[in-house]
N, C-alpha and C positions, 0 to 999 in steps of 0.2 A: 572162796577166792575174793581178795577184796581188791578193786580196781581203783589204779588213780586217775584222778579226776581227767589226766590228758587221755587215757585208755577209755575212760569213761564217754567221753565227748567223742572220740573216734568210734566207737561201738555205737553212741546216739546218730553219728550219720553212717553207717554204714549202709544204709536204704533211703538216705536224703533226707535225715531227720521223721522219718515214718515207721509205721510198726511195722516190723516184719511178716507179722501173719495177718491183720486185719487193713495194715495201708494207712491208718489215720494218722497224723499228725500225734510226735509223742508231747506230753503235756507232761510237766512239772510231776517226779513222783516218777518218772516210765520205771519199769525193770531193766534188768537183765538176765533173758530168759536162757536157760541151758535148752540147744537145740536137740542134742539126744541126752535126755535126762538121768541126773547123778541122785536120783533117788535118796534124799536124807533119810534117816534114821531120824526120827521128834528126841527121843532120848538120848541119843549119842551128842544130838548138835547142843547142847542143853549147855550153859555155861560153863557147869560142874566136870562134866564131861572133858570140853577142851584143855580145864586148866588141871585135871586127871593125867593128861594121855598129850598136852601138847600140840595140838593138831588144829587147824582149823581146819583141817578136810577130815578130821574123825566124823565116823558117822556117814559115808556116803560109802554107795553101795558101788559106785563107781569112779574112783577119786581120778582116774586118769582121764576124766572126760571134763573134770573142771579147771578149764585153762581157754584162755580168752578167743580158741579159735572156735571153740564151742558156743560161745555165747550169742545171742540175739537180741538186740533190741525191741522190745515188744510193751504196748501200752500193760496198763495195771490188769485191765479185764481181761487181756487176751492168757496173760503168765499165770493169772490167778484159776480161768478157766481150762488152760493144759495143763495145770498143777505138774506131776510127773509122767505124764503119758509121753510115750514115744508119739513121732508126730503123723504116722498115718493112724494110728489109735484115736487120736485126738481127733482127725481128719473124719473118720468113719463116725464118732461121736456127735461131730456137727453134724454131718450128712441127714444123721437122725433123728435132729432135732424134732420137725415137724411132729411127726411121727410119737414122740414121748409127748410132746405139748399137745399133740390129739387123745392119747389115749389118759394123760393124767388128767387136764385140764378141760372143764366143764365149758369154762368160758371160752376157750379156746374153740370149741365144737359149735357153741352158740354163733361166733365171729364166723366163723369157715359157713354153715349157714348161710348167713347171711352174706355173703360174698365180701367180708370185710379180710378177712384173711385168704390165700390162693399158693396150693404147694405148690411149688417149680422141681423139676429134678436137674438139679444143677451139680457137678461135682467142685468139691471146696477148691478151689484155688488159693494159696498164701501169697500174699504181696511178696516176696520175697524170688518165688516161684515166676510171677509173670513182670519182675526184673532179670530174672535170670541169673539169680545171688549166688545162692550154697549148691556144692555138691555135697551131698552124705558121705561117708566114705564107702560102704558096701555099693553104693552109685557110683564114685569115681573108679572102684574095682572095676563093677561091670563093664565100664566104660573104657578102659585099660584093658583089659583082656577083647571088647572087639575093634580094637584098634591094633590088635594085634598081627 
């Protein structure tokens, strides 16, 4: 999907100019993250590909989810590091951090030691989340049905 520049600048404030999932201020370069992810195909998105088949949604495993109500504003680090994960996946993945940086990382165990590092059990909150942004749609369901 390709956005114009006025749709562009409206998806960059949709959370007041901030990233959706991390809160920071978007700098020069933000994305535009898919909030439930349209999973490319690398080989289908390929240029050869489009101009095969026509499509610039060729190649996604979920083409009805690329339309601009899906979309997110989100810095480079946050889009780069949900790559295609659904977002309580991705959610569970942060949660875990620690935990992989203990058991991969040497220095990491040295620091903790040392009281230079200190795990918290926090659950991820997305900026997005404690504005009170998106509903999911399997959310707005549930939601709809106890309002019933």
């Amino acid at each position: 999907m390709t956005l114009s520049k006025k749709d562009r600048e409206l998806l960059r404030m949709k959370f007041g100019g901030k990233c959706a999932y991390c809160g920071c201020e978007l700098a020069k370069g933000w994305h535009a993250d898919h909030l439930q992810p349209v999973e490319r195909e690398w080989w289908k998105a390929k240029s050869w590909w489009r101009k095969s088949y026509g499509t610039e949604q060729a190649g996604l495993t979920y083409p009805e989810r690329d339309v601009l109500e899906n979309l997110m504003p989100a810095c480079r680090a946050c889009n780069l590091d949900k790559h295609a994960s659904s977002l309580e996946s991705w959610r569970r993945q942060l949660e875990d951090r620690v935990n992989v940086c203990r058991r991969n990382y040497s220095a990491f165990r040295h620091a903790e030691r040392f009281g230079l590092v200190k795990q918290v059990e926090n659950r991820v909150i997305f900026w997005f989340e404690k504005c009170g942004g998106v509903t999911l749609p399997a959310e707005r369901a549930a939601q709809e049905q106890e309002g019933k």
